[in-house]
C-alpha atoms as a printed R data frame, in Angstrom:
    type eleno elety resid chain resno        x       y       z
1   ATOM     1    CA   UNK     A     1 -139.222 137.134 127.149
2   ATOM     2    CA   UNK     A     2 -139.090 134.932 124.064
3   ATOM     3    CA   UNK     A     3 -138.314 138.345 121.772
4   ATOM     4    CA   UNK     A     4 -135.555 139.049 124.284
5   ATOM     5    CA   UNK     A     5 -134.026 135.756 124.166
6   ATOM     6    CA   UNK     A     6 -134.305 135.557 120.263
7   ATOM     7    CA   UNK     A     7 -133.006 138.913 119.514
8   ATOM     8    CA   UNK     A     8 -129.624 137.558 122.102
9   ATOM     9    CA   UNK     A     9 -129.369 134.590 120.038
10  ATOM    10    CA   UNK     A    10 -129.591 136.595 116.866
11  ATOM    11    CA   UNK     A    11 -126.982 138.855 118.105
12  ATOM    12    CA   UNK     A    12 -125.060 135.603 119.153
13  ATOM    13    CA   UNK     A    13 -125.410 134.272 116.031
14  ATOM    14    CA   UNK     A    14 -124.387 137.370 114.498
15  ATOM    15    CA   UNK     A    15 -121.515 137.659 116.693
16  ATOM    16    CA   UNK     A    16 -120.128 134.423 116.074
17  ATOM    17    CA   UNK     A    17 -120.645 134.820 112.279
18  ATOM    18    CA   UNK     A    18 -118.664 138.007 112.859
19  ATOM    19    CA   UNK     A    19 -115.821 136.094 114.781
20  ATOM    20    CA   UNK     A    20 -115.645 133.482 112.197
21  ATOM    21    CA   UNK     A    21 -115.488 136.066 109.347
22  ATOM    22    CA   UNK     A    22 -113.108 138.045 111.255
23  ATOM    23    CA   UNK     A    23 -111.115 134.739 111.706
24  ATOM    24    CA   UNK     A    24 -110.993 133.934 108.058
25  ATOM    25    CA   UNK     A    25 -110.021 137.202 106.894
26  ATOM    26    CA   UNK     A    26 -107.120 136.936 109.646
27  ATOM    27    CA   UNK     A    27 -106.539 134.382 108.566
28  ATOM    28    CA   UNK     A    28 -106.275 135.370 104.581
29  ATOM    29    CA   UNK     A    29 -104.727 138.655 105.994
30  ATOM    30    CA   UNK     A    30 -101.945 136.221 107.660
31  ATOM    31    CA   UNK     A    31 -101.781 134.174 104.310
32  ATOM    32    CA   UNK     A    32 -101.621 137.545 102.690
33  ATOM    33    CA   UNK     A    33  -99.305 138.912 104.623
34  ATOM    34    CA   UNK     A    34  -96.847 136.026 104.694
35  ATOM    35    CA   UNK     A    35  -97.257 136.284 100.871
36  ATOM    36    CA   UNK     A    36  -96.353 139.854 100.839
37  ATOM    37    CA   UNK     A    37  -93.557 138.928 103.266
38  ATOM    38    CA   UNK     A    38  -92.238 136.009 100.918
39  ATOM    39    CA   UNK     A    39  -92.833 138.493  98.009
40  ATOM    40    CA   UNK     A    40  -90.629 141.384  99.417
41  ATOM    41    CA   UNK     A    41  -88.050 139.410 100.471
42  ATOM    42    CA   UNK     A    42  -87.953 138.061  97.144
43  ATOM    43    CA   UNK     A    43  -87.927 141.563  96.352
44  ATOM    44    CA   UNK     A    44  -85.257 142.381  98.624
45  ATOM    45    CA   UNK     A    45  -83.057 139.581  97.464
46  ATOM    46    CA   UNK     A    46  -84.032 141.055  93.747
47  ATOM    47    CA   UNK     A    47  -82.648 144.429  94.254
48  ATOM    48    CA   UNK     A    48  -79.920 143.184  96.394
49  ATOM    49    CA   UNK     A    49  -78.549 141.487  93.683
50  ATOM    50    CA   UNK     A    50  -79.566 144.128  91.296
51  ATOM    51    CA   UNK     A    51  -77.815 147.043  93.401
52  ATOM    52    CA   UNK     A    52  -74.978 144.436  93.756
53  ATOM    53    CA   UNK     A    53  -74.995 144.001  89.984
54  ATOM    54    CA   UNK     A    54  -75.394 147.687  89.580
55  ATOM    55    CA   UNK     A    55  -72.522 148.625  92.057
56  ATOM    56    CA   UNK     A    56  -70.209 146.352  90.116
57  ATOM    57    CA   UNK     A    57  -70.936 147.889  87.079
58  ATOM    58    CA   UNK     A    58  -70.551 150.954  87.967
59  ATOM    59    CA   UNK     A    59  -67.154 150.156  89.477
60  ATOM    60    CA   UNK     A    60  -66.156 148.578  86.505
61  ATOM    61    CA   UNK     A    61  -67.743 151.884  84.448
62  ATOM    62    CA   UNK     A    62  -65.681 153.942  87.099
63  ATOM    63    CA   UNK     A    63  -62.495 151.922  86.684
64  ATOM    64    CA   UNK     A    64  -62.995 152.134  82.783
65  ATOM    65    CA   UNK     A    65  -63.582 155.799  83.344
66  ATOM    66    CA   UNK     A    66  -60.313 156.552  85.137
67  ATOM    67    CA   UNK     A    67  -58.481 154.091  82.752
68  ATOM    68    CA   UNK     A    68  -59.874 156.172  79.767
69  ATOM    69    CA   UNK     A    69  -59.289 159.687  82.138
70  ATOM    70    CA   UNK     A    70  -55.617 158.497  82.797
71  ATOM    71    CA   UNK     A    71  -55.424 157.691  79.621
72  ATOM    72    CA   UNK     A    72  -56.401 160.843  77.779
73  ATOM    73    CA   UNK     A    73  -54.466 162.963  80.274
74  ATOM    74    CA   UNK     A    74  -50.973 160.760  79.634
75  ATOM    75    CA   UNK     A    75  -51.842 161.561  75.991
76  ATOM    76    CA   UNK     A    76  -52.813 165.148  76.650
77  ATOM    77    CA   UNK     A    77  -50.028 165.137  78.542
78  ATOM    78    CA   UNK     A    78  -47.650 163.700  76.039
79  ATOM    79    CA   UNK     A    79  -49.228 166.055  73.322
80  ATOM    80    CA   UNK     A    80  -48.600 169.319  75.614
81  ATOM    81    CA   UNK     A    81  -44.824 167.766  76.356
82  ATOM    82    CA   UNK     A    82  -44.688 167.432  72.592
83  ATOM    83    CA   UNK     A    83  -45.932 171.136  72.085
84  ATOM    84    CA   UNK     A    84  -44.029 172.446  74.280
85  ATOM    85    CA   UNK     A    85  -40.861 170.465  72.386
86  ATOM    86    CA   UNK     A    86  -41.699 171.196  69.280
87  ATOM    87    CA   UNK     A    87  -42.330 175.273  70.296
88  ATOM    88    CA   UNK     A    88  -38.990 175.401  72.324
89  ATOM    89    CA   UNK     A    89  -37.505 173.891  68.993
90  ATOM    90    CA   UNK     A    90  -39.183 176.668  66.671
91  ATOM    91    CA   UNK     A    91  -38.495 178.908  69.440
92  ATOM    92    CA   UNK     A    92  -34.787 178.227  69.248
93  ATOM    93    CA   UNK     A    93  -35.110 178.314  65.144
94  ATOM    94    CA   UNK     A    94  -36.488 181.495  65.091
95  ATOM    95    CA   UNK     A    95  -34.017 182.719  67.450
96  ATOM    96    CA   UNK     A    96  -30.884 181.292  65.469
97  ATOM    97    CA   UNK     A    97  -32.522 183.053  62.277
98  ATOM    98    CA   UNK     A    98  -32.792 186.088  64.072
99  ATOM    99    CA   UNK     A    99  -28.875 185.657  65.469
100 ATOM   100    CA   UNK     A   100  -28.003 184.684  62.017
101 ATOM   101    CA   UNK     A   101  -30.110 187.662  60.011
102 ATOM   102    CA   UNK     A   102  -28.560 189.652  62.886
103 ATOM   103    CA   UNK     A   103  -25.092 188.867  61.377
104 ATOM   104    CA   UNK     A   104  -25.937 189.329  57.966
105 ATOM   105    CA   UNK     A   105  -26.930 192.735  58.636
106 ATOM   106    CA   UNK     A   106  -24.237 193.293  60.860
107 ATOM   107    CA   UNK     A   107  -22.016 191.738  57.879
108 ATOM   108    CA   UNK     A   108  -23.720 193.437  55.422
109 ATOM   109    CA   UNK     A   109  -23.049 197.063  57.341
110 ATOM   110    CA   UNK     A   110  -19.581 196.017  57.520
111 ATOM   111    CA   UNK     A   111  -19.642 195.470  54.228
112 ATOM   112    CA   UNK     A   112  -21.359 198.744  53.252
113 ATOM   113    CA   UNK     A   113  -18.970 200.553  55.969
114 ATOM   114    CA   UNK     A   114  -15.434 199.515  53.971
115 ATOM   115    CA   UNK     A   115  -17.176 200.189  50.308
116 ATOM   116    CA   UNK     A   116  -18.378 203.575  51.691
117 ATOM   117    CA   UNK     A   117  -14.363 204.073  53.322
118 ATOM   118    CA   UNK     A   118  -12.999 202.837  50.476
119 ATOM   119    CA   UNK     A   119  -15.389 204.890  48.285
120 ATOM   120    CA   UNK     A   120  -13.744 207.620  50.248
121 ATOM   121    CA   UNK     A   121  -10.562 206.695  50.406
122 ATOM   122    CA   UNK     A   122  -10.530 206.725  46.401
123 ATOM   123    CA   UNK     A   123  -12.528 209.996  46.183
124 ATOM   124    CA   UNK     A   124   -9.774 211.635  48.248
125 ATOM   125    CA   UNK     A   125   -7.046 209.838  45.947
126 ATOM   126    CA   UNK     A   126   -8.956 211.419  42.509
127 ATOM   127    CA   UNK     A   127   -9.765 214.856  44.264
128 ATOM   128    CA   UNK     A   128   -5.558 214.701  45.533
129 ATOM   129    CA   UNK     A   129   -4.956 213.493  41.363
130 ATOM   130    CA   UNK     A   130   -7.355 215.934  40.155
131 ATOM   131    CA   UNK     A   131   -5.533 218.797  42.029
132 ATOM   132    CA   UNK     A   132   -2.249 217.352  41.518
133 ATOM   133    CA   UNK     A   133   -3.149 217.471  38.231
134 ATOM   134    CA   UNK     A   134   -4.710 221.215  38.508
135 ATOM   135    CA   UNK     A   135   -1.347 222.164  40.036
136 ATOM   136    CA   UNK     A   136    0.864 220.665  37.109
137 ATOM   137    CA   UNK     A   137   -1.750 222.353  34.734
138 ATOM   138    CA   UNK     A   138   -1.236 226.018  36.371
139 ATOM   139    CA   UNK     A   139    2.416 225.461  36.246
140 ATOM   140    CA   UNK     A   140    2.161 224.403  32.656
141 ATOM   141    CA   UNK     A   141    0.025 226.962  31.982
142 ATOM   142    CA   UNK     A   142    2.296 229.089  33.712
143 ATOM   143    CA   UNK     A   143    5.495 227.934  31.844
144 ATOM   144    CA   UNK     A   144    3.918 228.263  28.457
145 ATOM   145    CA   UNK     A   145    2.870 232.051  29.655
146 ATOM   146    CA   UNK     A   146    6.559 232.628  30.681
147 ATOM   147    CA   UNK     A   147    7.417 231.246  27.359
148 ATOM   148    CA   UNK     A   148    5.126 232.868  25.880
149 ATOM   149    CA   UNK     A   149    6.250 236.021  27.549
150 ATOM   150    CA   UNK     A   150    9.690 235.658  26.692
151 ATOM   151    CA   UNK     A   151    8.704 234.351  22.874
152 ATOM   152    CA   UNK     A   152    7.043 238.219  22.479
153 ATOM   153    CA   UNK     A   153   10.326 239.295  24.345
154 ATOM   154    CA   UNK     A   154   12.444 238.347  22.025
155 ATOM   155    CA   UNK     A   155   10.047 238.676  18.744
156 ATOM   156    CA   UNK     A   156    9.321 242.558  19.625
157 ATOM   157    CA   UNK     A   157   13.813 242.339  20.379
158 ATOM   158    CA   UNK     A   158   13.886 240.602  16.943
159 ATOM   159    CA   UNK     A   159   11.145 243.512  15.501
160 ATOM   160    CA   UNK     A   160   13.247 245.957  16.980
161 ATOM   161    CA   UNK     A   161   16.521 244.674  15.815
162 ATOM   162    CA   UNK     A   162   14.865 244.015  12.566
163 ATOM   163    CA   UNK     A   163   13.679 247.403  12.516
164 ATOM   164    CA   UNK     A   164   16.987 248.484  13.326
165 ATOM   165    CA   UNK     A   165   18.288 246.795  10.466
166 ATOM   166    CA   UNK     A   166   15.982 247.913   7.913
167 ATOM   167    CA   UNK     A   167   16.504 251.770   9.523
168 ATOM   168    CA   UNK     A   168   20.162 251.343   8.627
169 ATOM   169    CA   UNK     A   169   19.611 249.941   5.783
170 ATOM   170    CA   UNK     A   170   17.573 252.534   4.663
171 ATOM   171    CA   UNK     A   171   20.172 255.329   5.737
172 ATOM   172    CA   UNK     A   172   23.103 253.256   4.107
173 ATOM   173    CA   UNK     A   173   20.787 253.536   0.959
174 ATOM   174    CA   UNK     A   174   20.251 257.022   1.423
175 ATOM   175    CA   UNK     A   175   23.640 258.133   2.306
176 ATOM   176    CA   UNK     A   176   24.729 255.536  -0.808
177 ATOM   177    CA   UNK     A   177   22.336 257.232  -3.043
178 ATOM   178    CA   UNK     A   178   23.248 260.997  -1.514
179 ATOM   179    CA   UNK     A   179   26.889 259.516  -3.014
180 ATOM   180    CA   UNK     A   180   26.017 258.512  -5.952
181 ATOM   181    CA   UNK     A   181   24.309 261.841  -6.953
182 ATOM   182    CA   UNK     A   182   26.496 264.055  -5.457
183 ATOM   183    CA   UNK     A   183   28.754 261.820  -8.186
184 ATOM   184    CA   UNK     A   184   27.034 262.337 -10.831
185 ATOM   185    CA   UNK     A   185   26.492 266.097 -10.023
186 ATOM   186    CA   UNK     A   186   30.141 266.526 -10.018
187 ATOM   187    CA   UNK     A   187   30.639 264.954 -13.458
188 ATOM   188    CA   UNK     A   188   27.753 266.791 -15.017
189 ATOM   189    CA   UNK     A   189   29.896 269.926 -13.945
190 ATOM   190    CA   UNK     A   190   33.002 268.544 -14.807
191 ATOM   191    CA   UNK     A   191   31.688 267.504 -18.430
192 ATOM   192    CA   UNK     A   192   29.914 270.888 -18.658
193 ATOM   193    CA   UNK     A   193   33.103 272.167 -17.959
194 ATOM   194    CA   UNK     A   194   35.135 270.412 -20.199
195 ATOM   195    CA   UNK     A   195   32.270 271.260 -22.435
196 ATOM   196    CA   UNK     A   196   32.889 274.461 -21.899
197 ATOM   197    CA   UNK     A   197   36.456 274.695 -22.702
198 ATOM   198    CA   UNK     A   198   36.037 272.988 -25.821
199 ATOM   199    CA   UNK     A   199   33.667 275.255 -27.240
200 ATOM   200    CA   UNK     A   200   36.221 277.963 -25.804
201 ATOM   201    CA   UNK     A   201   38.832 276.357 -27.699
202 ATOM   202    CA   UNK     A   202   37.184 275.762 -30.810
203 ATOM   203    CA   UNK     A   203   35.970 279.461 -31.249
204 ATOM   204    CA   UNK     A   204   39.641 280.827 -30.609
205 ATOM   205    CA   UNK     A   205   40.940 278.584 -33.313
């Protein structure tokens, strides 16, 4: 009976040590706890105020953002505007030197057109000269050949005529010359004669 009743109060005593320690840890668990509490709301206020920090940085890194966005696109913007400005302008400069090289070819075939008329116009006047001249050649050419014509005309008339001449000449010469020695024929006979009758004489005496 006495081993029963110390082994209860050792268990008693073992219980009540166990209470006590269980008590004291609650009670550092509590003190713990409380800490922890204190600590995370600390914590909590912490990161409160560093999302709340963080959020209005960010806004103010957003706002900057969409400053900096609206101000790249006004620029882009006014750079495209500009662009577009400057390649309606060059648009409109190559189309006025296109208008205007238009007309200087246009000009320049005008141009080419009346020198290539005119061109005409005076090869036509030299090829009417050259056979208005051909024409008055031929009818030089013929009017020399009709005087040429008539020149041998009248030099084979004048040949003829002269021939003429010199034929009657000649038989005026030979009918002159038949004269003169029929002439002298008769006054050979007449001297012989009288010749004659002298010696006729001369030997009757």
């Amino acid at each position: 009976m006495s081993n029963g009743n110390g082994v209860t109060a050792t268990l008693s005593n073992a219980a009540d040590t166990v209470v006590e320690t269980a008590k004291s840890v609650a009670k550092r668990a509590g003190k713990a706890v409380s800490g922890a509490k204190k600590t995370a709301k600390k914590a909590t206020k912490a990161a409160k105020k560093a999302v709340g920090t963080a959020k209005k940085k960010l806004a103010s890194a957003s706002a900057a953002a969409k400053k900096e966005a609206a101000t790249l696109k006004r620029r882009v913007a006014g750079k495209k505007a500009a662009a577009k400005r400057a390649a309606k302008k060059t648009s409109r400069k190559v189309a006025g030197k296109k208008a205007a090289a238009k007309r200087a070819v246009k000009k320049v075939g005008r141009k080419v057109a009346a020198k290539k008329t005119s061109a005409k116009r005076a090869v036509k006047k030299v090829g009417r000269k050259v056979a208005a001249k051909k024409a008055s050649t031929k009818r030089a050419v013929k009017k020399v050949g009709r005087k040429v014509a008539a020149k041998k005309v009248s030099t084979k008339r004048a040949v003829k005529k002269a021939g003429r001449k010199v034929a009657a000449k000649k038989g005026a010469m030979k009918r002159s010359m038949k004269k003169t020695a029929r002439k002298t024929t008769g006054r050979k006979t007449t001297a012989r004669k009288t010749g004659a009758r002298k010696t006729a004489r001369k030997s009757a005496s």
